[in-house]
C-alpha positions in Angstrom: 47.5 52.8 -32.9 48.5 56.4 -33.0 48.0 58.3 -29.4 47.9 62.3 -28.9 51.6 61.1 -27.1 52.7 60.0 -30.2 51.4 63.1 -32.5 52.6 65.2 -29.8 56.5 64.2 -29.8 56.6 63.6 -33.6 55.5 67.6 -34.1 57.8 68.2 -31.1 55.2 69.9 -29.2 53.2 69.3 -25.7 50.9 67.0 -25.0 48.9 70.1 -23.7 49.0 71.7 -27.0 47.7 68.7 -29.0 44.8 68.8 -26.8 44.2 72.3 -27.7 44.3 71.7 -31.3 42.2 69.1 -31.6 39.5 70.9 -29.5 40.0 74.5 -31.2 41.9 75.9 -28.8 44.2 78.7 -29.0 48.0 78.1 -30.7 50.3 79.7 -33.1 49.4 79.3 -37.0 52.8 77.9 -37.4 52.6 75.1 -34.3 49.1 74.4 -36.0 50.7 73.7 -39.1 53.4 71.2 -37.7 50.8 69.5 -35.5 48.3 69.6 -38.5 51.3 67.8 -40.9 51.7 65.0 -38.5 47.9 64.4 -38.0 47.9 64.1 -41.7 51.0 62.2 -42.0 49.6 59.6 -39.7 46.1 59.8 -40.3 45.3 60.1 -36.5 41.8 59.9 -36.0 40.7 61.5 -32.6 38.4 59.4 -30.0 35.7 61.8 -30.5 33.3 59.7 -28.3 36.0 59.5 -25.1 36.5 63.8 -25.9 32.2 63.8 -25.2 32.4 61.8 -21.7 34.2 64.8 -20.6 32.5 67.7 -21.6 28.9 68.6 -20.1 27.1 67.3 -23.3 28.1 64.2 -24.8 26.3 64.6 -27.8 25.0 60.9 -27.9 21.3 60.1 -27.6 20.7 56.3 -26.8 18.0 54.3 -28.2 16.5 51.0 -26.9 14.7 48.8 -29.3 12.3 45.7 -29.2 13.3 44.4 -32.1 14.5 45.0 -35.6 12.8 43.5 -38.0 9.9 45.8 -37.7 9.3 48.5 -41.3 7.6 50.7 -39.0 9.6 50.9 -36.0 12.7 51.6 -38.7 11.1 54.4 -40.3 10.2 55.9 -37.2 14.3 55.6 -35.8 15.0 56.6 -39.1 13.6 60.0 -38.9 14.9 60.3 -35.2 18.2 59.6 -36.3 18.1 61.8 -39.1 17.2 64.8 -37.4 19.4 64.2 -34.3 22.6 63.9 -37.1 21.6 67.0 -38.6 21.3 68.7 -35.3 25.1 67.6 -34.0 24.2 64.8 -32.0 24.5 60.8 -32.5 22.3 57.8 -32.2 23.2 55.0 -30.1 20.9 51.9 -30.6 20.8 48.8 -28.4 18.2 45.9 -28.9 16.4 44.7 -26.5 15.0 41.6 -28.0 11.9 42.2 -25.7 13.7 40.9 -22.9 13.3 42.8 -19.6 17.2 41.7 -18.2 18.4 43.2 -21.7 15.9 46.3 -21.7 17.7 47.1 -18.1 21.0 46.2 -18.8 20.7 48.8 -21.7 19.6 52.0 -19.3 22.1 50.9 -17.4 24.6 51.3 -20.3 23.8 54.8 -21.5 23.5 56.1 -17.7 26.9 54.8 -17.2 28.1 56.7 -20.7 26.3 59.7 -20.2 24.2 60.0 -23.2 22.4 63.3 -23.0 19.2 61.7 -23.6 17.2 58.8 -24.2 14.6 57.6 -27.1 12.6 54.2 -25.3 10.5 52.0 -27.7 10.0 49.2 -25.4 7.2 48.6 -23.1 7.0 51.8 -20.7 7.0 49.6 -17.6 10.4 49.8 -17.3 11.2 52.7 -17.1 8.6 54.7 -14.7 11.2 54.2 -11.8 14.2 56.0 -14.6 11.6 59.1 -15.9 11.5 60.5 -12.2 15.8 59.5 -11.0 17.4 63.2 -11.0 20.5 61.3 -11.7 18.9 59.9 -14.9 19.1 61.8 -18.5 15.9 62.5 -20.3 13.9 59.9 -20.9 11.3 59.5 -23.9 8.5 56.9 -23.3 8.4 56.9 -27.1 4.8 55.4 -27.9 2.8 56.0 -24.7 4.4 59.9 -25.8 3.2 59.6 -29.4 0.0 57.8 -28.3 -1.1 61.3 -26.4 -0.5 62.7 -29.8 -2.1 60.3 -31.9 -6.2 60.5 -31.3 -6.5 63.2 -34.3 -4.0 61.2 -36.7 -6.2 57.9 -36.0 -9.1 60.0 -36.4 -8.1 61.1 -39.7 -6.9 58.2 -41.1 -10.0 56.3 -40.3 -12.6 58.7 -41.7 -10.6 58.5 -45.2 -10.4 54.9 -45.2 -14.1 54.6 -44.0 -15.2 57.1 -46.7 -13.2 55.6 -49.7 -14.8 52.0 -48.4 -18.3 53.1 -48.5 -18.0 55.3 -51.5 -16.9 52.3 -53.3 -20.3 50.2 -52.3 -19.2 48.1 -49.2 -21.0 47.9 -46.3 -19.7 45.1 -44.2 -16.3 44.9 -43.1 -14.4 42.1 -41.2 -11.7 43.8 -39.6 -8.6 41.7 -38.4 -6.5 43.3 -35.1 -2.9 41.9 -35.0 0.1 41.7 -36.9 3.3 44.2 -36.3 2.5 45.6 -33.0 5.4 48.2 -33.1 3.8 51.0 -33.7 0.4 50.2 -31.5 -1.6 52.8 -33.0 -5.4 50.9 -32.0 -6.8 51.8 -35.2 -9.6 49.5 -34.6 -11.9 52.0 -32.2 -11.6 54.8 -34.9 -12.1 52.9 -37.8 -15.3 51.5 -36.4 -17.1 54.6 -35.2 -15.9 56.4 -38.4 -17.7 53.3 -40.5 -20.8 53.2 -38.3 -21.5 56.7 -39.1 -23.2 55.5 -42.7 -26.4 53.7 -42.1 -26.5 50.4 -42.9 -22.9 48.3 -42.1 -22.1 45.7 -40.7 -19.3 45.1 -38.4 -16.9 42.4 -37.4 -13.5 42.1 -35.3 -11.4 39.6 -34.9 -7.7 39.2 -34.1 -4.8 36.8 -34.6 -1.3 37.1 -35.7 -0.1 37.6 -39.1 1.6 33.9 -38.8 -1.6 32.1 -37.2 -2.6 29.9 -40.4 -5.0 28.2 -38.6 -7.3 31.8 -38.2 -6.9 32.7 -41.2 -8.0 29.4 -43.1 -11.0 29.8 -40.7 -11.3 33.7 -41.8 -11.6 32.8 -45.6 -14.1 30.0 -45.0 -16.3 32.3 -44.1 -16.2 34.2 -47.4 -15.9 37.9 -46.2 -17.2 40.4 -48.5 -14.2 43.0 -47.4 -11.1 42.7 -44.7 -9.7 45.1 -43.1 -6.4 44.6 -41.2 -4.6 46.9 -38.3 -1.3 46.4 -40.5 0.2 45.6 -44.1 2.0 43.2 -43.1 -1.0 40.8 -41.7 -3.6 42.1 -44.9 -0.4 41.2 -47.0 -0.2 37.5 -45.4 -4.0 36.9 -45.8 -3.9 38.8 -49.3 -1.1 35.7 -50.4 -3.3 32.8 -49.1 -6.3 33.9 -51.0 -4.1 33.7 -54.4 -2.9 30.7 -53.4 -6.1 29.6 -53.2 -7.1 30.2 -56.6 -9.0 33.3 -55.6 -9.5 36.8 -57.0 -8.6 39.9 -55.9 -10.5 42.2 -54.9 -13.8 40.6 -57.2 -13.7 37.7 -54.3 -12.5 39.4 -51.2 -11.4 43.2 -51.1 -8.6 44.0 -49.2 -7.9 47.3 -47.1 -5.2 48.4 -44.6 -3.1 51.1 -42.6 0.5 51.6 -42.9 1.7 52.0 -46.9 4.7 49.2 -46.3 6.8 49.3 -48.9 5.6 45.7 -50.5 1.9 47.4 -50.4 2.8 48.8 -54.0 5.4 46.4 -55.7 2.5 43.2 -54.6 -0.1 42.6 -57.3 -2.9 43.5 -56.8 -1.3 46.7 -55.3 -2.6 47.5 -51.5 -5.2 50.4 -51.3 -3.9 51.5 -47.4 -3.2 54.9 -45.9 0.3 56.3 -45.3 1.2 57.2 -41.9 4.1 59.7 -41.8 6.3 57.3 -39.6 9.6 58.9 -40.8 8.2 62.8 -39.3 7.2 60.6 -36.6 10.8 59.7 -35.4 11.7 63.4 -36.4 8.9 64.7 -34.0 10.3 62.6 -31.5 13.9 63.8 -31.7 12.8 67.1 -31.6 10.8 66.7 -28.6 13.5 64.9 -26.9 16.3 68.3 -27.6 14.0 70.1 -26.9 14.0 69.2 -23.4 17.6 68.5 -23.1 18.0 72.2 -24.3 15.7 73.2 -21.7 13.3 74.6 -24.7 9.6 74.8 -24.5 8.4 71.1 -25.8 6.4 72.2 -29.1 3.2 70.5 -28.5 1.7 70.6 -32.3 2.1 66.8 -33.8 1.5 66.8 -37.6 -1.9 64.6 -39.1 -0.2 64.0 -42.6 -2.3 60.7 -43.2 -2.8 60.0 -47.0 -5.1 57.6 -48.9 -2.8 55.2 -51.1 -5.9 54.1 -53.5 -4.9 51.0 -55.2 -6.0 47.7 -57.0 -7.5 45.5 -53.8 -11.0 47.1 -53.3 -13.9 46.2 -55.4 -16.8 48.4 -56.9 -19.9 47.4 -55.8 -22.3 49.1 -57.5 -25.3 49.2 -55.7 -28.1 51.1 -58.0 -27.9 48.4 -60.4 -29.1 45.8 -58.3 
């Protein structure tokens, strides 16, 4: 491997003046150009992240994860990480697994590096000791900080979801908590006040995971008009059973949702579900977070872009003809 020693007596320079090269410092064009050729010549590749630990800002932002295989959680580090890259800094992730020995070890890893800052999607818990140390860097409690923002999104989203539902004739719903808790978003409370608001429903909650095929053979048997799930990825699961089952969609059951994952469109029948804005999510996030690093005001706004994907899983009932 190829050290600032080595590029240093191959250009027949200083060690010293390498340094200042690399970093933009002040040398003659022509010792430039000599150190320049051998950099070239040996395709040296400086250790940018060692360069960061000494400087005052390490341009590294760490992120700890529960888990990866979550859509929602990726769309959201997505936009965080898009927006820290185009602001100069990097994304460091570590997963967590959900495991509390792993979730510390982690904080301890990015104090001990420096990171300038810190993105934390696990549970809050363990980290209310870190968001008060001076001697830790700034700490995002990334969902109990979104869920402060989130009342007028779920408020939205719920009213057009309600609307479409009872527009389209329904007036019972059977709506099914659980599924990918990621993004814990409690849909439920909003959905149901924004549905009771028409005169005449019916209402019904349950809640089981999107892998408990015992509930869900029990929810079919009773022959729901219309279900309503806190997630794709559950409504999806149930939405397959049915099929299997020889039934039709929506004529048998309609189907409804939040979240717009990716399979909502490419399954038939397509998913009629509202689009969160996950990816402006993470980018709201990161902002937030530089904001505070940068000692800048914390812009307080948080964007409501929900969206009504209407597609093939909800039935017209047509009431006036009955």
């Amino acid at each position: 491997m190829v050290t600032i020693n080595d590029i240093a007596k191959r250009a027949g320079v200083a060690k010293s003046t390498v340094s200042r090269y690399l970093n933009g410092g002040s040398i003659s064009k022509k010792t430039a150009a000599k150190v320049d050729a051998v950099v070239k010549e040996t395709g040296y590749v400086p250790n940018s992240f060692a360069q960061s630990l000494k400087a005052k800002e390490t341009k590294m932002i760490g992120a700890i994860v529960p888990r990866l295989d979550s859509y929602y959680l990726s769309a959201v580090i997505d936009g965080a990480d898009t927006y820290l890259y185009n602001h100069g800094y990097r994304l460091m992730l570590l997963h967590t697994q959900m495991n509390e020995k792993r979730t510390e070890d982690a904080l301890r890893l990015f104090k001990a590096n420096k990171v300038d800052g810190i993105l934390f999607f696990d549970d809050a818990k363990y980290i209310e000791k870190e968001e008060n140390n001076p001697d830790s860097p700034p700490i995002i409690s990334t969902f109990k900080f979104i869920a402060k923002q989130l009342e007028g999104v779920q408020e939205k989203a719920a009213k057009l979801l309600a609307d479409y539902l009872f527009k389209m004739g329904h007036r019972k719903v059977t709506f099914v908590d659980g599924g990918d808790q990621s993004i814990d978003f409690d849909i439920a409370t909003q959905f149901k006040k924004a549905f009771f608001k028409y005169k005449g429903t019916f209402w019904q909650e349950i809640r089981f995971d999107f892998d408990d095929q015992e509930s869900i053979s029990r929810l079919l048997a009773d022959k729901p008009e219309l279900i309503v799930c806190s997630d794709d990825t559950l409504t999806l699961t149930i939405m397959r059973e049915c099929l299997e089952r020889g039934m039709e969609i929506p004529k048998d059951i309609s189907f409804a949702s939040f979240g717009n994952h990716p399979i909502a469109e490419i399954f038939y029948p397509g998913l009629t579900t509202i689009h969160y804005p996950y990816f402006e999510f993470g980018e709201y996030l990161a902002t937030q977070l530089l904001n505070i690093i940068q000692k800048k005001d914390v812009r307080r706004s948080f964007l409501d872009e929900v969206q009504l994907m209407e597609r093939e899983s909800v039935y017209y009932i047509d009431h006036e003809s009955k």
